[in-house]
N, C-alpha and C positions, 0 to 999 in steps of 0.2 A: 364475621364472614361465614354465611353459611357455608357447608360442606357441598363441594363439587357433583355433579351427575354422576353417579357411578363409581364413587368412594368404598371403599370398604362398611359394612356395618362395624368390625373390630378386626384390627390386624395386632398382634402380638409380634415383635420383632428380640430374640434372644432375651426372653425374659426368665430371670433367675430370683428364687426367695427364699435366701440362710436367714434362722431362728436358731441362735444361739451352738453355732457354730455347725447344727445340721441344715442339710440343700432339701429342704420341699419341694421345690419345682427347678429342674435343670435345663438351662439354655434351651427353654422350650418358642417356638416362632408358631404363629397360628392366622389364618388370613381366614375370614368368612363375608363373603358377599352379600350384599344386600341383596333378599330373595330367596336365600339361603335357608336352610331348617338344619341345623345339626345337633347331634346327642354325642354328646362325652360321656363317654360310656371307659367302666372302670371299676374293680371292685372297692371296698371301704378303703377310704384312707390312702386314695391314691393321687389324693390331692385333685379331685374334680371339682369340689365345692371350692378350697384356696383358691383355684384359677375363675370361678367366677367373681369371686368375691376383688380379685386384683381389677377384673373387665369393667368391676362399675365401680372402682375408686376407693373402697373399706378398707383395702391392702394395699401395699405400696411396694412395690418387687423391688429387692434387692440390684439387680443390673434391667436392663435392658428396658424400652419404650412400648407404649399402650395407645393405640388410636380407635376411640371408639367414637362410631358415626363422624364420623371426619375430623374429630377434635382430640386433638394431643392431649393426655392426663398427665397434668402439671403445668397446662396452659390453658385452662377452661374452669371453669363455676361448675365443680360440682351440682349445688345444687338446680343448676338451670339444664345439665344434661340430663341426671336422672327422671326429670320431667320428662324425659323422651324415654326412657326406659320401663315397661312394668318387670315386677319382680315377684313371682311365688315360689315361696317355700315356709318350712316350719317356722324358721325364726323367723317373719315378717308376721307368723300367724302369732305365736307367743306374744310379741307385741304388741298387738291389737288391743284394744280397751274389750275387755270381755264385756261390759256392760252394753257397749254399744248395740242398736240393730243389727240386722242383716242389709239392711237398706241404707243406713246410716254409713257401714263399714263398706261398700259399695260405693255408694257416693264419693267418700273421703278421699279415694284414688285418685282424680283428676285433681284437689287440691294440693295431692302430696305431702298428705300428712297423718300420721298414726289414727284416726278417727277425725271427727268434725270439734272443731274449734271457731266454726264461725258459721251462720247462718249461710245453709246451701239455697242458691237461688231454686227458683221454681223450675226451669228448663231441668236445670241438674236432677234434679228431685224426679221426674220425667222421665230422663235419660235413664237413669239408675233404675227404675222401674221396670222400664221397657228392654233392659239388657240384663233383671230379674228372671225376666218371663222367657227371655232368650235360653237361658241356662236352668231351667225348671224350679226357680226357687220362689215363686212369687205368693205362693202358700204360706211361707215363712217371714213376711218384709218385717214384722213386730218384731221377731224372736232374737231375742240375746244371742252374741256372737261367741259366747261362755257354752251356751245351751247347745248348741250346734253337732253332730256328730263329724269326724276326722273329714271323711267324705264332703259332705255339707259345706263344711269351712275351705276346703281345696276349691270346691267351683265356684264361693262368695269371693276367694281370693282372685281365680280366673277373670272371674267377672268382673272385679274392682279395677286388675289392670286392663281389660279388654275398653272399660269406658276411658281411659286415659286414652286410648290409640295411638298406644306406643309405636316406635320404630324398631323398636328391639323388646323380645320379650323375653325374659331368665326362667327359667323354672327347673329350681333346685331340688333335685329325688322328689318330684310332687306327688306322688304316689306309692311314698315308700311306707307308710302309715295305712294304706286303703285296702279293705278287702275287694277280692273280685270283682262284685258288683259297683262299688265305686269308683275302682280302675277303669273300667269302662262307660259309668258315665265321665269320667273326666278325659277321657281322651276320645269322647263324642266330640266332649263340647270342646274340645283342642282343636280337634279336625275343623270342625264346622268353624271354627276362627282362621285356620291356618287358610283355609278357600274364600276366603272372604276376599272383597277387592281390598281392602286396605291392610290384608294382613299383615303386621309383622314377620323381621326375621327371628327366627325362634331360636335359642339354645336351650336345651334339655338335657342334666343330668341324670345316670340313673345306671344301678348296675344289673337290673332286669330287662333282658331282650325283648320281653314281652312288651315291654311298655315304649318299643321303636315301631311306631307305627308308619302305614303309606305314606304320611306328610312329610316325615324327614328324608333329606336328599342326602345328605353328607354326614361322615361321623370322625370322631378323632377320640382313640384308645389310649388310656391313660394309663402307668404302671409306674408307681416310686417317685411319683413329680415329674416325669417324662413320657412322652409321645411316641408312644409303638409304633402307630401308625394313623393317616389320616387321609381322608378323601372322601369320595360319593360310598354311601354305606355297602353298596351292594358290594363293592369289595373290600371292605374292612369287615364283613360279618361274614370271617373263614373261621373253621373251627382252626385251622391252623395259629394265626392270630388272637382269639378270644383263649385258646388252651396255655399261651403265652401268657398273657393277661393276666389268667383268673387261678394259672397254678395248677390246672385240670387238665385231662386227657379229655376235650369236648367235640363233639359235633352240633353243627349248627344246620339247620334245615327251616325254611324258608314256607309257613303256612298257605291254604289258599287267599287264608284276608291281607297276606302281604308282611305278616308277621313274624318275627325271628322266634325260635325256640333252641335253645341253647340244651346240650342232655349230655352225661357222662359215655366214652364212648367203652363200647364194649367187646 
């Protein structure tokens, strides 16, 4: 049965995950609607990444239930939901067949699977192309995904789950590796997805304010495996809060492009 009109994209209800006798994540609840853009924002180690990683089924929490896109985790096919899921980050990139294209690695998304293991049709072939040219890499379709610089590899990755047209998109600190100029073509080519009509609801990791751009609505502050706080970002990016957070004395001010800048206060 599919999922009802107006379901949650992932609702989190008292979810809790001990590893060896220590709490990662405490009686944490989390609701995100479909339409939704939120960043989990957190410094290292505060268990941002665990909590995605519980969202799409690689972890399995200790207490409490997981409903993503309307389907209870421990009552669904994994692999039939992740088909509705894209996922960037580092270790989705590590895994990639470094031999493969740029084109190749692009395509392989809609099959769901670490590279191509089977002749892609022609249409595919196409698509993958034409969603190259989207994200400015269509100078590269040859070039090994080994060859690639950090940058490079982040938007082939964008690009590979953007041709799936997931309903939910993950991206784990996807910019925690990029210099400046990278930073900023990937979160061109974020925007320019997130406005699209079929965008995905997004979740975005990451413990640089910079990289909270116009597109996200809502955010939820991670500190020791539990949830400081959570809502529409504009009020969860107080220096009050983020100084909580991050162990700092911080102010936060609010750029003209709509961009948070986080600075020690003085």
């Amino acid at each position: 049965m599919e999922p009802r009109e107006g379901s949650p994209a992932v609702e989190l209800a008292g979810v809790s995950l001990t590893r060896g006798g220590t709490t990662l994540l405490g009686d944490l609840s989390w609701r995100v609607e479909r339409g939704e853009n939120w960043t989990v924002l957190g410094p290292n180690g505060a268990g941002k990444t665990l909590l995605l990683r519980i969202v799409t089924g690689y972890i399995w929490p200790t207490l409490g239930t997981v409903t993503v896109l309307g389907k209870r985790l421990g009552t669904v096919d994994l692999r039939t939901l992740r088909r509705r899921i894209g996922w960037v980050s580092q270790a989705v990139s590590d895994l990639l067949p470094g031999q493969s294209t740029l084109l190749e690695t692009i395509a392989s998304g809609p099959l769901a699977s670490l590279g191509l293991y089977e002749d892609p049709s022609p249409e595919l072939i196409a698509r993958a192309e034409a969603i190259a040219g989207d994200y400015g890499l269509s100078a590269m379709l040859t070039r090994p995904f080994r060859l690639l610089s950090s940058g490079e590899r982040q938007r082939v990755l964008l690009a590979r789950a953007a041709l799936m047209a997931p309903e939910l998109l993950i991206l784990d600190e996807p910019m925690s590796n990029l210099d400046m100029g990278g930073r900023e073509l990937f979160l061109e080519n974020l925007m320019r997805l997130s406005a699209s009509p079929e965008a995905p609801t997004i979740l975005l990791t990451t413990h640089n304010t910079l990289e909270i751009a116009p597109f996200i609505t809502h955010g939820i502050i991670v500190k020791g495996g539990k949830a400081l706080k959570a809502g529409p970002v504009s009020g969860i990016m107080t220096g009050e809060t983020l100084s909580e957070a991050f162990g700092l004395p911080l102010v936060v001010e609010k750029g003209s492009a709509g961009r948070y800048v986080a600075t020690l206060s003085r």
